[in-house]
C-alpha positions as CSV (number, residue, x, y, z in Angstrom):
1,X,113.5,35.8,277.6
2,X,112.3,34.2,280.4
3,X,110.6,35.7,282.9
4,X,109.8,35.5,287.0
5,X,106.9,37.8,288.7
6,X,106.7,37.7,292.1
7,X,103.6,38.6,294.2
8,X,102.2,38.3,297.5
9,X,104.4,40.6,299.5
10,X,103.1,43.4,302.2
11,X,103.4,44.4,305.8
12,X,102.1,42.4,308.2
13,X,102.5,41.9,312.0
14,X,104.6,39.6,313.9
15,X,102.6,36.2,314.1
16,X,100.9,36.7,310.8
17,X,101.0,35.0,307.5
18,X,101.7,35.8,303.7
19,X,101.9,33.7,300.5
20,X,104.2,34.5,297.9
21,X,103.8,33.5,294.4
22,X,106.2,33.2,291.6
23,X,104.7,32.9,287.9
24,X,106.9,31.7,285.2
25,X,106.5,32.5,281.8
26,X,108.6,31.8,278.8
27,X,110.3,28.3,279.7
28,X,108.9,24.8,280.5
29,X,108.0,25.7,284.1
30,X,107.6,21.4,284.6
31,X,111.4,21.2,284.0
32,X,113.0,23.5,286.4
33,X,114.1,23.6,290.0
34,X,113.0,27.2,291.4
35,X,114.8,28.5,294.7
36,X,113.6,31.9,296.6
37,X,115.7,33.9,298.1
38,X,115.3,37.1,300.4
39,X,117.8,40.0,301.1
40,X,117.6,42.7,303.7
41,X,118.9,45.9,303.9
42,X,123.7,45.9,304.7
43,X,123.1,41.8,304.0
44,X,123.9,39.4,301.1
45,X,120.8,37.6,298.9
46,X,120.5,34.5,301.0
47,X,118.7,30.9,300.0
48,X,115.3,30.7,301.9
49,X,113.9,27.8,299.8
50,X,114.2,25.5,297.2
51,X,112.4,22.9,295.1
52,X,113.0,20.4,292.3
53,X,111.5,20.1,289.6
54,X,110.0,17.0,290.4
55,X,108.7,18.7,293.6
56,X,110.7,16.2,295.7
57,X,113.8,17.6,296.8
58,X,112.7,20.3,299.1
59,X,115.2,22.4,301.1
60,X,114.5,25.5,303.9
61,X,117.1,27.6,305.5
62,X,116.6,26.6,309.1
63,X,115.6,30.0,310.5
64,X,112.3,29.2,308.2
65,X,112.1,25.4,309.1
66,X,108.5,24.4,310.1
67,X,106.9,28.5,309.6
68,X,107.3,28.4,305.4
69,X,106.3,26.0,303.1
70,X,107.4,26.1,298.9
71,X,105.3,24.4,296.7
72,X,104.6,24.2,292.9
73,X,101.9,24.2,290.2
74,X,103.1,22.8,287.2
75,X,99.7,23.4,285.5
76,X,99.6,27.3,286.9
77,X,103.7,27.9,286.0
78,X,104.0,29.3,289.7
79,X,106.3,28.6,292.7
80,X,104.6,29.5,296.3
81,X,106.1,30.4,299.6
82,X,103.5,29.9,302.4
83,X,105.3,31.9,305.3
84,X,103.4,31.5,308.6
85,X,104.7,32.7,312.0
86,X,106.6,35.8,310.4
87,X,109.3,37.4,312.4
88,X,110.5,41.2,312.4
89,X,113.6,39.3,310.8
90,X,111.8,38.0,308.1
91,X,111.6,41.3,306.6
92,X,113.5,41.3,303.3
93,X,113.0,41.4,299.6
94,X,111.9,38.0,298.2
95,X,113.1,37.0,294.7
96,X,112.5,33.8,293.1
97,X,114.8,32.5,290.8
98,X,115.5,29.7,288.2
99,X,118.4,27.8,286.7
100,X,119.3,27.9,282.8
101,X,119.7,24.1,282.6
102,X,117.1,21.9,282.2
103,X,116.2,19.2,285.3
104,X,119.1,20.1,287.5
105,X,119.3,19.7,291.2
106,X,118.3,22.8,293.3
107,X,121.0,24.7,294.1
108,X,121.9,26.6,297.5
109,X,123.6,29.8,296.2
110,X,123.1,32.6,294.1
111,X,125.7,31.1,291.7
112,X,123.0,28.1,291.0
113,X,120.5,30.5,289.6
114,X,120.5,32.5,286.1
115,X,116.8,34.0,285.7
116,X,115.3,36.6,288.8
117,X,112.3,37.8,289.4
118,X,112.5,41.7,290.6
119,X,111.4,41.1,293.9
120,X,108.5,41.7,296.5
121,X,109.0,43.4,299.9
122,X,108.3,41.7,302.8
123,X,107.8,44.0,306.0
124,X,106.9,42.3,309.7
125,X,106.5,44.6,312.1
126,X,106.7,44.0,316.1
């Protein structure tokens, strides 16, 4: 069963940073596209992020276009969010998530993802 352990999350104030991290255990990290997401409270799980698994096809929401940058380490079997310039509406859970099929494209919706990590809360205050 594979398995996605978020990390990173806390409250922080408005300007601040936080890094997320995603470790992956239980599949060949190397040959998966990893997305995260982030819902907050009366709103759907929406795409913040993704990356392929070659690390070149990169995609942000563009309410987190030039604050957060994804990354992976293939040799660690973690996915990173680097979220700088945090926003009360930032505040959400942050899941990352992975694909069942092997060297796919990144996906853009929920739909594209079969394995979730349980979350890590997110909390900017003004």
């Amino acid at each position: 069963q594979v398995q996605l352990v978020e990390s990173g999350g806390g409250l922080v104030q408005a300007g601040g940073s936080l890094r997320l991290s995603c470790a992956a255990s239980r599949l060949t990290f190397s040959q998966y596209s990893m997305g995260w997401f982030r819902q907050a409270p009366g709103k759907e799980r929406e795409i913040v992020a993704h990356i392929s698994w070659r690390g070149g096809n990169i995609y942000y929401v563009d309410s987190v276009k030039g604050r957060f940058t994804i990354s992976r380490d293939n040799a660690k079997n973690t996915v990173y969010l680097q979220m700088n310039s945090l926003k009360p509406e930032d505040t959400a859970v942050y899941y990352c998530a992975a694909p069942k099929t092997l060297f796919s494209d990144p996906a853009r919706s929920t739909q594209g993802y079969d394995y979730w990590g349980q979350g890590t809360q997110v909390t900017v205050s003004s």
